[in-house]
N, C-alpha and C positions, 0 to 999 in steps of 0.2 A: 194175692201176693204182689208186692212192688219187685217192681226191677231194681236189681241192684244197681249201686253208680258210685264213682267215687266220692268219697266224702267231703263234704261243704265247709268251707273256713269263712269267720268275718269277715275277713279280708275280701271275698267274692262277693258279699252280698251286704255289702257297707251301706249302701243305698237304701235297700231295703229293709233292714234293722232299725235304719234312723229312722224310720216314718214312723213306727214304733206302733202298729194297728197290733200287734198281740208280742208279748214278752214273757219272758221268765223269771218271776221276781225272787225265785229263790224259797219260798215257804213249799210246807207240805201239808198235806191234808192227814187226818187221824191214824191213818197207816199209812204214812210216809209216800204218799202219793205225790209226784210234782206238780205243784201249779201252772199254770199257763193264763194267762191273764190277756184276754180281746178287752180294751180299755175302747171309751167309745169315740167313733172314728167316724163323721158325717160321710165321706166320703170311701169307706169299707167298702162298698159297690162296683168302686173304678180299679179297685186291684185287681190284678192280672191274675189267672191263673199260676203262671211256670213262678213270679214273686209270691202268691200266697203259700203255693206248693217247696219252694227253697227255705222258705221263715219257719212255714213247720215244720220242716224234717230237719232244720239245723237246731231249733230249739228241743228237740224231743233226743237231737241225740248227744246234747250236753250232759244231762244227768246219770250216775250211773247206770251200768248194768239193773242191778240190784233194784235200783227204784223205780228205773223204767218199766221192769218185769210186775213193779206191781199195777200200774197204770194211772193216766194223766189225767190230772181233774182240770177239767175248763171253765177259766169265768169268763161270762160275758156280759160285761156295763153295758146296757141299752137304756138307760132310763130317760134321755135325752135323746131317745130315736123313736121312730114309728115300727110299727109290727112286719111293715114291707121290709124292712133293710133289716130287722131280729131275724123276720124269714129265712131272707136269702144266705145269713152269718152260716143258722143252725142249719141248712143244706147243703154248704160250704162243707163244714165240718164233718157232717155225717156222710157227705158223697165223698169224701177223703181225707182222713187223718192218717199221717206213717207212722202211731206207735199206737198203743194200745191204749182205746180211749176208756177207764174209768167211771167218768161222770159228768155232764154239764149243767152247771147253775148256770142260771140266767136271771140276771135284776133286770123284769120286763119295764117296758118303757112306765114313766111318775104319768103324764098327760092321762086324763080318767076316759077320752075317747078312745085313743089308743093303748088302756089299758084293757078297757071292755074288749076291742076289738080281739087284743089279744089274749085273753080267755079264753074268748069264743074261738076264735080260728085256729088254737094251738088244739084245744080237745077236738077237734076237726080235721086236723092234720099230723098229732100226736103220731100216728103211724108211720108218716114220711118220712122223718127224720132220724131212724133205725139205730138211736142210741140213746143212753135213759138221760133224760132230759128235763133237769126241776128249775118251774119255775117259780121266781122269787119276786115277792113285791116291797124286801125292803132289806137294808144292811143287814138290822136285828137276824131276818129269815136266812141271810147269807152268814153272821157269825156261829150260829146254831151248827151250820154244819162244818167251818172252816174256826177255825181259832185264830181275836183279832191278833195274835203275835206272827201271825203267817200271812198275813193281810197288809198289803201296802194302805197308807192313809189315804190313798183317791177310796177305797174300801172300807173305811173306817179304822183299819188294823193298826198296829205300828209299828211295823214294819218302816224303814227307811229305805229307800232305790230310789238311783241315779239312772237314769239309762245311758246317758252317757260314759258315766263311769265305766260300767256295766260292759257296754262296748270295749271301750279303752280296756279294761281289766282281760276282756276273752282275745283283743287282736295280739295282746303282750304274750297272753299266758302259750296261746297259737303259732306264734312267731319262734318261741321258746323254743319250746316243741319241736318245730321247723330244724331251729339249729340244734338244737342237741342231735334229732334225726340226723341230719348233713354229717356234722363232725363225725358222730358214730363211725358214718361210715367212711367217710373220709380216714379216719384213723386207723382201720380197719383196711383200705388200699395201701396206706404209708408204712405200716406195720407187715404188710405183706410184700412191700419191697423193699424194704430194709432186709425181710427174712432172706429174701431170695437176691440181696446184693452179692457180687461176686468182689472177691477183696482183688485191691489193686495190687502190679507188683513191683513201681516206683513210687518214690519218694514226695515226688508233685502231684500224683494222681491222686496219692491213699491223703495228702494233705486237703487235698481241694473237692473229693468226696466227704473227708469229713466236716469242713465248714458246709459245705453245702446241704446233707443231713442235719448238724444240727440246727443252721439257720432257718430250715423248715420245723425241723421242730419246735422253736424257741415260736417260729411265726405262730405251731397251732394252739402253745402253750398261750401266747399273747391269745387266742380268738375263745381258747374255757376260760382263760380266767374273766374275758369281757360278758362271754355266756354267763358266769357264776354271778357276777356284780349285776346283770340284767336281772337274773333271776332273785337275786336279794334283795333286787328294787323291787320288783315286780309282788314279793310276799309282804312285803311293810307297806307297800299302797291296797293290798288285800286286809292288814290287819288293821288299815288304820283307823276306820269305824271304832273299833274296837280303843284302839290308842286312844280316840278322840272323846271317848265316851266309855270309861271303865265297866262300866253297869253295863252299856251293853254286850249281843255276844252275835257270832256273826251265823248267818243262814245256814241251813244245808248244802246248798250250791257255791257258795264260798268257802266254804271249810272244803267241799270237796277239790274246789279249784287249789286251797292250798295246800290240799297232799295231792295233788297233779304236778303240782311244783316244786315239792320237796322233793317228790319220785324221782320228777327229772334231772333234781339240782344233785340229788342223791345218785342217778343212773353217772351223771357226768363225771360226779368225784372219783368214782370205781372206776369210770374208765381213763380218767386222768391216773388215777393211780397207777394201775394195768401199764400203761402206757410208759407210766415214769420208769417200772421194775425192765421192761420190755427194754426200753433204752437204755438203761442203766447196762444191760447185758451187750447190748451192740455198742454201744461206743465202749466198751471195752474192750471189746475183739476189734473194734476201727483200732482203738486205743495200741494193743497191740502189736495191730497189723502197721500203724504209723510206725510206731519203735523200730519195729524190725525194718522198714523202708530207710527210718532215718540213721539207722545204723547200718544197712546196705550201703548207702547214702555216704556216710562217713567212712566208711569204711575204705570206698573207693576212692574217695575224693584225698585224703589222707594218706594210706598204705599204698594202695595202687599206685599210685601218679608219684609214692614215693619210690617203690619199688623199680619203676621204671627210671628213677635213676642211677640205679645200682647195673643199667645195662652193660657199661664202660667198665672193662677189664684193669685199666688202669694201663701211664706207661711205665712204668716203675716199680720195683717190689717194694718201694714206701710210698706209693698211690696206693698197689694195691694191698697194702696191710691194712693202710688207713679205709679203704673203703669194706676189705674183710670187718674192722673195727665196726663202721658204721652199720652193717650191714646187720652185726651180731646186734646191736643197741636196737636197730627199728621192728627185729624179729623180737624182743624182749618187750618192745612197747606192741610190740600186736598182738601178744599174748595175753598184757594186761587190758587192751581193748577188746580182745574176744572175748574177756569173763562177761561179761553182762548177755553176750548171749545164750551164753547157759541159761542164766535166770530167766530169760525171756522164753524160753524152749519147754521150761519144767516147771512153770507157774500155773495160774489156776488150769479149772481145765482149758485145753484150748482148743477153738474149731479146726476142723478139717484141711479149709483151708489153708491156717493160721499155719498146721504143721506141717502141710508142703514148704511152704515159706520159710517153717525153720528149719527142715531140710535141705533145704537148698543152702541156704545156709549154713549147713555143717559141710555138706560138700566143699563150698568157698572152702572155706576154712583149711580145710584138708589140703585144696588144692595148693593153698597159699602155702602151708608148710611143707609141702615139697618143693616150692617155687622157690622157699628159702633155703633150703636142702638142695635145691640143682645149682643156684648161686653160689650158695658157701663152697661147693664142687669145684665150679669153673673159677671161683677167686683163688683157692687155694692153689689148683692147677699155673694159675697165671702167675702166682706168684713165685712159685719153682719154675715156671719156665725165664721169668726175670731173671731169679738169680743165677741161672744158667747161662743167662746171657752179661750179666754186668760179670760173672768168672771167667769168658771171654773176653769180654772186651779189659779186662781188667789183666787177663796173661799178656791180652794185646800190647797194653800200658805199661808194663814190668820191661817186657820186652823191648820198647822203646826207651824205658829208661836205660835198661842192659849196651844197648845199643852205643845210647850219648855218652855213657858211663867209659864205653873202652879206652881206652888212651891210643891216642891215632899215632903219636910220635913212637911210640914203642914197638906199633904193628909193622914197624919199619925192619924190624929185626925177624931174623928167622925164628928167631924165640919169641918173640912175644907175636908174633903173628899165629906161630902153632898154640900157642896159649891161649890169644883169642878166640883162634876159630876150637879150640876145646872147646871153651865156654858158650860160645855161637852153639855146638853140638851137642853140649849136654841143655842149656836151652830147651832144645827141639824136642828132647828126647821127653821130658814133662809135658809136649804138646801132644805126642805121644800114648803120656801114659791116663793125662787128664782130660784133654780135649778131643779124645774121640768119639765127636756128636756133628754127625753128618746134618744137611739144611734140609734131607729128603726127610730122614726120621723125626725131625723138628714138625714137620707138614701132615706127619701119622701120628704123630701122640696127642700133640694141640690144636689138631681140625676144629675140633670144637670152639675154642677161645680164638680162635686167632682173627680178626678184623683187619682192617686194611693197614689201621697205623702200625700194630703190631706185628704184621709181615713186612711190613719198612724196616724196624727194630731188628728182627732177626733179619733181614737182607744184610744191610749196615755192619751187625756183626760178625758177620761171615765173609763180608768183603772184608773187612778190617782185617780179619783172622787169615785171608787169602794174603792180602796187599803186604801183612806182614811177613807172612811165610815166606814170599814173592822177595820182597827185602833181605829177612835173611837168605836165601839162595845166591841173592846176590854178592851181599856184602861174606858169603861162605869162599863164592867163587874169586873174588878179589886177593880174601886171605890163604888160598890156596897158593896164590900166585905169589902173594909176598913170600910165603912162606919155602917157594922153588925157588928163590933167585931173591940175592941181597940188592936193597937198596939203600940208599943214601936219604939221610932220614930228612924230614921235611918239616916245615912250622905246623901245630898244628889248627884246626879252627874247631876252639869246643861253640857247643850252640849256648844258644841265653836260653842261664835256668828256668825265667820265668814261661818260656815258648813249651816245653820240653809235654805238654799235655794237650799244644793245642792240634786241633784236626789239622791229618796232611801233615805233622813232625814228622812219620818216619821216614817221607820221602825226601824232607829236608835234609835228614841226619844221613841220609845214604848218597842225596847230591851232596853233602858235604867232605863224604869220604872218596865220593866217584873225581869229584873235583880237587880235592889233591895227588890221587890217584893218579890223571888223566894231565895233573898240571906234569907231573914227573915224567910222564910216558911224552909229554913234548918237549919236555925240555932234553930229554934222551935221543930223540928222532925229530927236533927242528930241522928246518929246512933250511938252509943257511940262506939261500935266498932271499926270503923273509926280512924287509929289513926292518931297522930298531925301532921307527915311527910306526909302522903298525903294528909291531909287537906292541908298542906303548900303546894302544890307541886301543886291542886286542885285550890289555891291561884293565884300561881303564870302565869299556864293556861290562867287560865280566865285574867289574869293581859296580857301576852302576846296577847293576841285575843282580848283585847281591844285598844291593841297598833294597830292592823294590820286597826283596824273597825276606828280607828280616825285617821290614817295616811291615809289610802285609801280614807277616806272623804276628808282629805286635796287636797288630791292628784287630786282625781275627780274635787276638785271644780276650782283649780286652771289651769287644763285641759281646764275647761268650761271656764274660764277668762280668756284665751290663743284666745281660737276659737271665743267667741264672742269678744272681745275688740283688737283683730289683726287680724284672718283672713275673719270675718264675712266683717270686715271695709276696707278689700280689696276689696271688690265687692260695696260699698258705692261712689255712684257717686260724694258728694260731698270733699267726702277725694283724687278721681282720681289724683287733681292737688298736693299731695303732694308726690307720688308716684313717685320713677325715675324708667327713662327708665330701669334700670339693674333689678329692682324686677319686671316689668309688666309681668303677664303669668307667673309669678314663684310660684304660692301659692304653689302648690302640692311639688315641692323644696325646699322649707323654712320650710314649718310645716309637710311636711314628709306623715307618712300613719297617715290620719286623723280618723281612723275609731276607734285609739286606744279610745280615749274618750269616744265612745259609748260602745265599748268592757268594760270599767273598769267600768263604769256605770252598766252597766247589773253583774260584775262577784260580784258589792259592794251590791247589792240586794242580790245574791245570798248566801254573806257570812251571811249576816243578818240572810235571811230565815233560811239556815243551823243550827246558834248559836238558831233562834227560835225555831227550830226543836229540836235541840240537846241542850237545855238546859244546862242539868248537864257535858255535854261532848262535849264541843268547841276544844278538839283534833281531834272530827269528821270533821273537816271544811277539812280535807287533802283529803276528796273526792271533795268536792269541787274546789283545784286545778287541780283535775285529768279529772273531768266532762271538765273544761274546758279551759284545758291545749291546745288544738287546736286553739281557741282563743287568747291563750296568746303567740303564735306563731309570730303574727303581730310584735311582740317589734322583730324580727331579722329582717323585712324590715327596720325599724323608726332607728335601731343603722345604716344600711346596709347603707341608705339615709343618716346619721348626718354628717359624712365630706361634701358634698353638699352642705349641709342647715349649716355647718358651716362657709362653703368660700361663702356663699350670703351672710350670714349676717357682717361678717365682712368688706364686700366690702359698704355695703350698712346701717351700725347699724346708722350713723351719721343722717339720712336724717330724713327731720320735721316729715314724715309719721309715725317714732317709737314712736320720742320724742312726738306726741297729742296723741297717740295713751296712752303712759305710763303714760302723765300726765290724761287723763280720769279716768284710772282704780285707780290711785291713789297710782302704786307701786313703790315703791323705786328700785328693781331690775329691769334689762333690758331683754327685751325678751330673751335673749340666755340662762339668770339663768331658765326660766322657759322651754324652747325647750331640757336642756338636764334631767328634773323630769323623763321623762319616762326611759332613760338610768339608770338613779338612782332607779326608782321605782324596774325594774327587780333584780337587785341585792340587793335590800331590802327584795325581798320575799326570797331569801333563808336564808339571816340572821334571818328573823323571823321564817320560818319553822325549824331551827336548833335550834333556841331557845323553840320550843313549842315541836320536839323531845326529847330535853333535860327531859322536866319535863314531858313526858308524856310514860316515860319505862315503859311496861308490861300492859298499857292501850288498852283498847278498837279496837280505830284509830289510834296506833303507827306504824302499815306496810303502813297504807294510806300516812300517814305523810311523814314517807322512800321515796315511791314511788314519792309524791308530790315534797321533796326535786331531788329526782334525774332526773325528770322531767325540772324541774329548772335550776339544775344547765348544763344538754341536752341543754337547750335553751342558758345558756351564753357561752357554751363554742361551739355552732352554729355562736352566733354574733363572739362571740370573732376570730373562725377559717373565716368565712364571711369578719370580717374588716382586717383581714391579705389577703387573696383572692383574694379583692379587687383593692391591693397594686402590685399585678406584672406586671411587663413590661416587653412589648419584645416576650413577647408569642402571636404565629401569630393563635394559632388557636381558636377555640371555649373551654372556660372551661366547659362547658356547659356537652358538649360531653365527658367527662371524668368521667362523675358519681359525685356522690354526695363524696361531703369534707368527711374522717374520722378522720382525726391525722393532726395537722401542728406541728414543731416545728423546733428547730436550734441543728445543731450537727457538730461534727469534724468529718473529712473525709479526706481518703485517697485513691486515682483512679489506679488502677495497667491495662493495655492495655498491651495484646499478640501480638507481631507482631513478626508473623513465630515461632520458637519456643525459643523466647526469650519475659521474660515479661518485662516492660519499665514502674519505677512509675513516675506520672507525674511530682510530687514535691519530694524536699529532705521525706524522710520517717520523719523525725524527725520535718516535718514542715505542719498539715494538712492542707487542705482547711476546711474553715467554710461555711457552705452551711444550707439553711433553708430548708426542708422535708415539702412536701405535697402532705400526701397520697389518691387518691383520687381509687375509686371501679376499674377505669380501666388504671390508670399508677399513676407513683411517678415522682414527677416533683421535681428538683432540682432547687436551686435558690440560689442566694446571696444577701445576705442583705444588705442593705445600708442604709448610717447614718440619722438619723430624722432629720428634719430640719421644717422649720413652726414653728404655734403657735396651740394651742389649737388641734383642732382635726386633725387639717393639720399637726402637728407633732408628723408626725407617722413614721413609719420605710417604705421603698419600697423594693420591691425583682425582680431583675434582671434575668431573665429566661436563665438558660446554659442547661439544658437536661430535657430528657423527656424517661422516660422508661414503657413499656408498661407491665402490670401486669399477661400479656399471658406470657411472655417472659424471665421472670426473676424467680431465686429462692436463698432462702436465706440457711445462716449457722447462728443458735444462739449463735455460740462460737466461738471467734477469739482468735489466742494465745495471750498473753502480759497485756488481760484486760478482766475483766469479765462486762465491760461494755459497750464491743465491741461487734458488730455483723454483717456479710456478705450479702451484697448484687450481685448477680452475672447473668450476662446472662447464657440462656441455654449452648449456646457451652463454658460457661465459658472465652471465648476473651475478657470480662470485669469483672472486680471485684471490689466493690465500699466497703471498710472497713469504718463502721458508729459507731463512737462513742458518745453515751449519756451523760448526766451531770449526773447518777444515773442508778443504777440497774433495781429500779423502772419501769423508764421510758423508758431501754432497754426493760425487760419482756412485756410492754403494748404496743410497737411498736411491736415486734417479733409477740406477741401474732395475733395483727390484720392483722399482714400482713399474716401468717400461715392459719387464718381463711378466709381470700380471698383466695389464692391460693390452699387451701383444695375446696374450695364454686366451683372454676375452675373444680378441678379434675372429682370432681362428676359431675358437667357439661356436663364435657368430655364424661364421662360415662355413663352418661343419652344420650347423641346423639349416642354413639356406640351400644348401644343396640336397640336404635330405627333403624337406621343406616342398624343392623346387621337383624332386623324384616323385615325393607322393601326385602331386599338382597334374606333372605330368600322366602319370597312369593313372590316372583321377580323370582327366581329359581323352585319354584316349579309349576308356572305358567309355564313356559318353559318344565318342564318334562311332564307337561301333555299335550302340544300340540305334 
């Protein structure tokens, strides 16, 4: 019995094949026996056992089953050898063949010595060699028993063989083999985890497993179809004998080899096949399982994120109709994006996990139609709570028309005062019978809706509804009184129609009535004492403080007809189409700091309350600019911003968006007359508080007033040094970082530079430079001015940046010879000296001054660290003496 071992490929034993000492030429003997052919080989002797024993057991087990079972006939050409080396072949062979050996011919050696010899010695030895063994003295004796068509021509036969070919034919057909085995199984892994992939459940994952899958598959489709063309080549270099040579036809062992290679080319295509139906099924379900990802996918990206704009309750019941609107339209388009998940849900069959995934998905679903179902809830809630609040503030409004509407001259009479205050009463009584909706039960019904802005809205409301009530109680109490005791009727003062909505009217129309009221009640109980100049003076107060109470009203309202009829209608989706591209995203650019409107609103309440409070003494209101002088801060961003919002609008004034906008409100002027009121406004307050100084020497509120003015005029000469600031070029670093503005202005100047010990002026002496000054807390920057050019606010001055001196660094002379309107700027080591001439003594002293008081502010600085400085130093040292 041989031991088994793994089976032997050409490729192992390439070496040994090519020496070519025995082969397989492919013929068969009369019962289909394989040939084996020991062709003669001087040197047969020198082979090695383990190379003799690898050539036969790799040739014996090329041939079928089938043929091997019937067993191998062996030739052996000696006839150019002696009987020693025929010896040693046919004891080779009989001490060990690995298939079933058949029969051995032998063409004994042609030489007649070594013929004789072996006669003799084989019937001598005939025993030794334990297998039937004929020998042959000549081709003829060898075709007798072998037929020439099974016979290579070294044999006579004709048979044709290459051994090279031969070679080349079994490493191909082996190789084949090889890869078809691999692939097998390789497909067979691929296929097994495709089965056992688990489906992803976004959108990039289920994308990038599917390229990834098919990319492998397409690779192993590229590596069968290289196997299949191998193998096609492989059968036409097998048939080509045949091609080459019609007539002829090819061996046993070639034909065998090419149903080896059909088998295989044949096993491959099946499992290509296999393979193709197998995928076809899984990238379907990738297929799928994608869809459903990229419609999760979409769905989010889309609904969701639209959805989440529908957060905002709106502040208006025409916000939120309009958003109720939209809200119904993106529910109607989610419905038409949910249909395809139906289909996707109830198509072929689908796997397992395919219909988690489109569960999950109906869930969505579900959840989202209640999501739009608790919206449409909270919209409609908000939208009854609006209108409960504009029926409010709308009684509020009625109310104050009621109010303006009385006729003041009348209420003089005992009769038309009991008339009014009827009317006053029955009023109330609708407040009564419609408005009772306390703020607490507002906080219990719409917990839900309500946000921060919208508990603002209702605050607002309810104070209005208070402050009015508050009013009429007053203006009730008054007509009582007329109504007990005649008076002497008075002028009266109706208010301007156009004021009569804006915020803070009622309180105006009730100082308006307190104030002829209160006129009468002094001139009844003057003091006689009092004499006629400050009666007059008394007069004329009150005359300015009504100027400031009916300008402000203007001013506020015309604010409000700014914000609602141009920037509210920027955000107005059907106005978008008249909007150009240059203003979109520009509101906060064109109308500046928005916030002054509500500031000038709150400070017109306040003057009121004040002249309420102060009665006899509306010089007191000078606390009132003081209270909220911080507020009125904002008009230095709105000037800081107006060159800005000046080049938008002229780039942009033409376009239909201003022109519906102006033709709605009905004004003859164009938005720019109203964008520069607040510029106008600040410098109206100091002309009015200079006029209420005027008349109000030795009063009460005459230091408030002071104060108020200089506060005032702080603020313009902020914008004003602000819109110069703004204007320099060429300066590379942060102004920022320089401290805050003190001083700007323009002055003559002359530059003297020390180089060695000669000083060198820059220009003729008699010729300065003109340089603008601006001093800031920690340098003085010089600059040059340059001519205006533009229009409107664009023509303005620029200033060209040339130096920059640091206010550690420099120190001044307040007297320079030749002008007492000269004064020295100079570095420490003195190697610069900058001579600064003003247009005025004036304005020499108040730069000197400022600059003195900076570099005094330094000193002490200094002196505050050196003492600190000198503290550590010292317990620094005295730590040391005591170690």
């Amino acid at each position: 019995m041989q031991k088994e071992s793994s089976p032997l490929y050409a490729a192992d034993i390439i070496t040994e094949l090519k020496r070519q000492f025995a082969f397989l030429s492919g013929g068969r003997g009369q019962d289909g026996s394989p040939i084996i052919i020991f062709p003669e080989f001087p040197s047969f002797c020198e082979i090695g056992d383990q190379e003799f024993r690898n050539v036969l057991t790799y040739l014996t087990s090329i041939p079928s089953l089938s043929a091997a079972g019937v067993g191998f006939i062996v030739v052996i050409d000696r006839r150019r050898d002696r009987w020693t080396c025929l010896k040693g072949t046919l004891l080779r062979i009989s001490g060990w063949f690995p298939g079933n050996l058949l029969l051995v011919l032998v063409l004994r050696p042609s030489a007649i010595l070594q013929r004789t010899l072996s006669d003799v010695f084989f019937r001598l030895h005939k025993d030794d060699f334990k297998v039937p063994v004929i020998m042959l003295s000549s081709l003829a004796d060898l075709h007798s028993y072998i037929e020439r068509s099974q016979l290579t021509q070294e044999l006579g036969g004709s048979q044709y063989y290459c051994h090279k070919t031969w070679i080349s034919h079994r490493t191909d057909l082996e190789s084949i083999a090889a890869l078809v085995k691999r692939m097998a199984e390789r497909l067979q892994v691929f296929g097994r985890e495709l089965a056992e992939t688990e489906l992803p459940n976004n959108l990039l994952t289920a994308s990038n497993l599917l390229n990834a899958q098919t990319s492998r598959k397409d690779s192993f489709k590229e590596e069968m179809a290289g196997a299949l063309s191998q193998g096609r080549k492989l059968l036409e270099n097998i048939r080509e004998p045949v091609r080459r040579d019609p007539d002829s036809s090819l061996n046993p062992d070639q034909l065998e080899n090419l149903a080896t290679v059909h088998r295989l080319l044949s096993q491959l295509s099946e499992s290509s096949t296999a393979f193709d139906e197998f995928w076809i099924q899984h990238k379907n379900k990738l297929d799928l399982c994608l869809k459903l990802c990229q419609f999760e996918h979409n769905f989010q990206q889309v609904f969701l994120k639209t959805f989440i704009a529908f957060s905002d309750v709106g502040i208006s019941s025409a916000q939120t109709e309009h958003l109720l609107q939209e809200l119904t339209n993106q529910e109607k388009k989610a419905c038409v994006s949910l249909r395809p998940l139906n289909n996707l849900c109830v198509s072929q069959n689908v796997d397992n996990t395919v219909a988690v995934k489109c569960n999950e998905l109906q869930r969505v679903r579900e959840n989202l139609t209640q999501e739009f179902k608790d919206k449409k809830t909270m919209l409609t809630q908000a939208m009854e709570l609006h209108r409960r609040l504009e029926m409010v503030c709308k009684w509020c409004d009625d109310g104050i028309y009621m109010l303006a509407s009385q006729p003041l001259d009348k209420c003089q009479s005992q009769e038309g005062a009991e008339s009014a205050l009827s009317e006053l009463e029955c009023y109330l009584e609708t407040a009564n019978e419609k408005q009772q909706w306390e703020i607490s039960t507002v906080w219990l019904e719409y917990e839900n809706i309500l946000n921060n802005e919208l508990r603002e809205q209702v605050k607002r409301a309810f104070e209005k509804k208070a402050s009015l009530q508050e009013m009429f109680e007053r203006r009730r109490v008054s007509l009582k009184k007329l109504a007990a005791k005649q008076t002497r009727p008075v002028q009266p003062v109706a208010p301007r129609p156009e004021s009569l909505s804006s915020p803070g009217i009622y309180l105006s129309i009730y100082l308006s009535f307190l104030s002829v009221n209160s006129d009468q009640v002094d001139r009844s109980s003057r003091n006689p004492s009092v004499s006629e100049e400050e009666e007059t003076l008394a007069v004329l107060r009150r005359h300015v403080m009504n100027e400031l109470l009916e300008t402000e009203r203007a001013y506020v309202e015309e604010l409000k007809c700014v914000l609602q009829g141009y920037a509210a209608e920027m955000d107005n989706p059907s106005m978008a189409p008249l909007i150009p591209a240059a203003l979109q995203n520009k509101k906060d650019v064109l109308f500046g700091n928005m916030k002054i409107w509500g500031a000038c609103q709150i400070f017109l309440s306040e003057i009121i309350w004040r002249l309420e409070t102060y009665t006899d003494c509306p010089e007191l209101v000078g606390r009132c600019f003081l209270d909220w002088m911080g507020e009125l801060q904002i008009y230095e961003k709105y000037c800081h911003n107006k060159p800005r919002s000046e080049s938008l609008w002229r780039h942009c004034s033409d376009c239909a968006f201003f022109q519906e906008c102006q033709k709605k409100l009905e004004h003859k002027l164009g938005l720019d007359s109203y964008l520069l009121k607040p510029v106008q406004r600040i410098t109206k307050y100091q002309l009015l508080l200079k006029e209420m100084i005027k008349y109000s020497k030795g009063c009460e509120g005459s230091v408030e007033l002071q104060a108020a003015l200089s506060s005032i005029l702080g603020i313009l000469k902020a914008v004003n040094d602000s819109m110069h600031l703004i204007a320099i070029t060429g300066y590379e670093g942060n102004l920022g970082d320089l401290g805050r503005l003190l001083m700007q202005g323009s002055f003559s100047m002359w530059a003297e530079h020390k180089r060695g010990h000669v000083k060198v002026m820059e220009l003729a002496r008699f010729k300065p430079m003109q340089r603008h000054l601006f001093l800031h807390e920690k340098a003085l920057l010089f600059c040059k001015r340059r001519e205006e050019s533009g229009e409107g606010y664009e023509k303005a001055p620029s200033y060209s940046f040339k130096q920059e001196l640091s206010m550690a660094a420099i120190g001044i002379t307040e007297h320079a010879k030749g002008d007492s309107k000269k004064f020295e700027i100079w570095s420490r080591s003195r190697d610069e000296v900058y001579t600064v001439q003003a247009v005025s003594e004036e304005v020499k002293t108040i730069w000197v001054t400022e600059i003195r008081k900076l570099l005094t502010g330094q000193l002490e600085a200094c002196k505050g660290m050196d003492l600190v400085l000198g503290w550590f130093v010292n317990k620094l040292l005295r730590r040391v003496y005591n170690m």
